[in-house]
C-alpha positions as CSV (number, residue, x, y, z in Angstrom):
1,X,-1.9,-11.7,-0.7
2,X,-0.2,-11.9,-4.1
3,X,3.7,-10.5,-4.2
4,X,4.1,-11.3,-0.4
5,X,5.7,-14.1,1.3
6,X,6.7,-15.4,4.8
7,X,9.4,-13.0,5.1
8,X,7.8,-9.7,4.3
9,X,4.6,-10.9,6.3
10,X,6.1,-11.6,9.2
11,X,8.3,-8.0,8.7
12,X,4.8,-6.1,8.6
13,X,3.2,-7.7,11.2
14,X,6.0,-7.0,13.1
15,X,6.3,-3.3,12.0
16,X,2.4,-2.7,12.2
17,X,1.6,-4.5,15.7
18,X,-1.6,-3.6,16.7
19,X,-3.3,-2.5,13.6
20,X,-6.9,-0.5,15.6
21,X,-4.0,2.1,16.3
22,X,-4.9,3.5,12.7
23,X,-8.2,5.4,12.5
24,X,-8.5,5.0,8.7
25,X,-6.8,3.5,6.1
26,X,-5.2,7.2,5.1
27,X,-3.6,7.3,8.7
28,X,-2.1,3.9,7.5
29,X,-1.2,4.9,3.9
30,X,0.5,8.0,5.9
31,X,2.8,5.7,8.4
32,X,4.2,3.4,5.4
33,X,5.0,6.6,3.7
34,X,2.7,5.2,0.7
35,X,0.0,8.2,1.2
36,X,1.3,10.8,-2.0
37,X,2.0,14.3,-1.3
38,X,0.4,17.1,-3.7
39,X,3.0,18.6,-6.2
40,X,0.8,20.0,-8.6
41,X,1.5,22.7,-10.7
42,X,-0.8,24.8,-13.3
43,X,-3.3,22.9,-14.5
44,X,-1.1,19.5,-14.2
45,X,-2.3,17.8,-11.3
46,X,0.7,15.5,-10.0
47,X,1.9,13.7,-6.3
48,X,5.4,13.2,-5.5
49,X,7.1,9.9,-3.5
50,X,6.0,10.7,0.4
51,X,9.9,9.9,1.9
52,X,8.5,9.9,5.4
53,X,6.8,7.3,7.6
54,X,8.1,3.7,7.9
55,X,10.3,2.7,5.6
56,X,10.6,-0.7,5.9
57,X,6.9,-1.1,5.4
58,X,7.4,0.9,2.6
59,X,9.7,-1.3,0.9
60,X,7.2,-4.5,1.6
61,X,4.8,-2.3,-0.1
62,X,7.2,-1.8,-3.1
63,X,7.9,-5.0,-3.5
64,X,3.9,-6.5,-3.3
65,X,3.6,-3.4,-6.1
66,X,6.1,-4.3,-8.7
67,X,5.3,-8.4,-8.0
68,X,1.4,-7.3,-9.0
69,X,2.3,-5.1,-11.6
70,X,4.3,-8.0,-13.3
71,X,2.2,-10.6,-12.9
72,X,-1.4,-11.2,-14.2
73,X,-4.2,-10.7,-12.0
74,X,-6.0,-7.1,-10.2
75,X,-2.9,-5.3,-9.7
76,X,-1.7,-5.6,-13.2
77,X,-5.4,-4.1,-14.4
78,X,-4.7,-1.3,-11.7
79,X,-1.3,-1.0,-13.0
80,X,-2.3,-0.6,-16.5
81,X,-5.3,1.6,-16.6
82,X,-2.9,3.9,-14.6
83,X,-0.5,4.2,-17.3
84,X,-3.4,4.3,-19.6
85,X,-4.6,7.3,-17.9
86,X,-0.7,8.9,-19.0
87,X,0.9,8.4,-15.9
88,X,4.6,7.2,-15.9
89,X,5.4,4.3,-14.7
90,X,6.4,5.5,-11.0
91,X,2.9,6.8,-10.9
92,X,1.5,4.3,-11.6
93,X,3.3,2.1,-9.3
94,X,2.6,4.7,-6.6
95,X,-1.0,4.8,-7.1
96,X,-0.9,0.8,-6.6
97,X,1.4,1.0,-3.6
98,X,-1.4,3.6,-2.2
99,X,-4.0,1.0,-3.1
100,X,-2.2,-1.9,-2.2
101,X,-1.8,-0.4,1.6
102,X,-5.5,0.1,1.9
103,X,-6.1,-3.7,1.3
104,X,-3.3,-4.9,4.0
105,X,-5.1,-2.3,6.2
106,X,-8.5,-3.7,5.8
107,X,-7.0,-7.4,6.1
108,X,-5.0,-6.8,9.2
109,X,-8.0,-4.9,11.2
110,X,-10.2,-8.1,9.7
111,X,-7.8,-10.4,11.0
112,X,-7.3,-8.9,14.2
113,X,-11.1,-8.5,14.8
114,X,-11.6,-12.2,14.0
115,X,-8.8,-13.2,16.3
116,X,-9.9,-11.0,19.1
117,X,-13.7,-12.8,18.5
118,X,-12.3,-16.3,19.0
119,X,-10.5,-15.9,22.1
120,X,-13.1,-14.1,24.3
């Protein structure tokens, strides 16, 4: 995945562990603290930074986000059309953060499924 390396993989494998502990990927967006939380008002709908859940994963998160964000590729369009669609910038980045942990989620269970299939 782009905006990772050996580091901050090996620090969310260790943080995440067995990944079929997470129902769906919201259950996952809510333990890296990446899942917004409502903070709408009137007619403007808005989410606010979600402090909770694991930090750490939160911060490998962050970093993927503003790597993607900078550089060319998917999460730079994601980035973009967010901002198009007036959000600020930490909006924006949230929204790809949010997006961003539904990928590693989906990757992880893959991986773990295909690992499980080889060795039985």
């Amino acid at each position: 995945m782009h905006g990772i390396g050996v580091v901050l993989a090996a620090k969310l494998l260790g943080h995440i562990g067995d990944a079929t502990r997470f129902p769906t990927a919201g259950h996952f967006a809510s333990y890296t603290g990446t899942a917004p939380l409502d903070a709408s008002s009137g007619n403007r709908v808005r989410h606010r930074l979600n402090t909770g859940g694991n930090r750490q994963l939160n911060s490998v998160l962050h970093t993927m986000a503003v790597v993607q964000a900078r550089d060319p590729g998917p999460g730079r369009i994601y980035h973009q059309r967010k901002l198009s669609e007036d959000k600020t910038p930490a909006e924006a980045r949230r929204a790809l953060k949010r997006r961003l942990a539904n990928v590693v989620c989906r990757q992880i269970l893959k991986d773990q499924q295909a690992s499980m299939g080889t060795t039985t």
